[in-house]
C-alpha positions in Angstrom: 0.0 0.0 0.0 2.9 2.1 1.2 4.3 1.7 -2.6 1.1 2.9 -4.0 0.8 6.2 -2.3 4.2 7.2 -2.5 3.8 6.9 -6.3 2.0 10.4 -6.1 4.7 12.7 -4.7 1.6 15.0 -3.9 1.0 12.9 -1.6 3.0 13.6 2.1 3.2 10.5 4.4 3.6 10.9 7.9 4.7 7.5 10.0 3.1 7.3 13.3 4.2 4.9 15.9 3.8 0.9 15.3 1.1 1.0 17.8 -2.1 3.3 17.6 -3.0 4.4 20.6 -5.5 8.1 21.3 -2.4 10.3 21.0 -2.3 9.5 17.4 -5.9 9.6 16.8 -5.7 13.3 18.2 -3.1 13.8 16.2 -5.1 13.5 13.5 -8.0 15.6 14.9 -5.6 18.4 15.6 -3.5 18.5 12.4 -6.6 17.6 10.4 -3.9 15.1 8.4 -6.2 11.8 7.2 -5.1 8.5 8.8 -5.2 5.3 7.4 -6.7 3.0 9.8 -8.6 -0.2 10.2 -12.4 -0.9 11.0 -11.7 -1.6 14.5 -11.3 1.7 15.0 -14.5 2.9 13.8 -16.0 4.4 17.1 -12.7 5.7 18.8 -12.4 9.4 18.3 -15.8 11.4 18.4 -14.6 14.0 16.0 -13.4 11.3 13.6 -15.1 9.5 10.7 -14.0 6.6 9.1 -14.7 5.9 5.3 -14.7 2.3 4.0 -12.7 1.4 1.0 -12.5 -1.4 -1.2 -8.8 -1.6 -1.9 -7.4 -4.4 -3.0 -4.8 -4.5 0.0 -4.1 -6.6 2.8 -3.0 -6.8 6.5 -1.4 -10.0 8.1 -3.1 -11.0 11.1 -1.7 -13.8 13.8 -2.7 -15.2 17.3 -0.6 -13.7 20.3 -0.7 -15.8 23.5 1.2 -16.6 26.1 4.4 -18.4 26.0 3.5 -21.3 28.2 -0.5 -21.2 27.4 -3.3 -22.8 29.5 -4.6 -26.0 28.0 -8.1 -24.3 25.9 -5.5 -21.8 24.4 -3.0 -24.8 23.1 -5.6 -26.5 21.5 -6.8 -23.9 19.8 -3.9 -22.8 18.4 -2.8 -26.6 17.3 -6.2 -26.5 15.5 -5.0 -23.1 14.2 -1.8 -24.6 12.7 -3.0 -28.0 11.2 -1.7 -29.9 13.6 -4.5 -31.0 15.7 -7.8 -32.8 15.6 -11.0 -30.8 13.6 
């Protein structure tokens, strides 16, 4: 995606952190820069609005659990991987 946009040098990215947190939604809010975010955060800034787009984009997703998990966890996440039971 990041290849996309800079591919129109009109275009000024600014990085935030890795991790969104309210700091960078009011940020955005008080700069009145547009963030690209994910649906998840629909509802988190009342003087936001989030538009839905059908780009043809992706983000990777994973599980993150504890290191030494409790028994319902560790079953689920062999089921996850192929290696257990269906």
């Amino acid at each position: 995606m990041r290849a996309a946009v800079e591919a129109h040098p009109q275009i000024h990215i600014e990085d935030t952190p890795q991790f969104y947190d309210m700091e960078v939604f009011n940020r955005s809010v008080q700069t009145g820069h547009l963030l690209m975010s994910l649906d998840c955060w629909t509802e988190v800034h009342p003087s936001l609005v989030t538009l839905p787009v059908d780009w043809n984009f992706t983000i990777p997703y994973g599980l993150l659990y504890q290191l030494r998990p409790g028994a319902d966890v560790a079953r689920f996440v062999a089921l996850v991987r192929g290696d257990g039971p269906a």
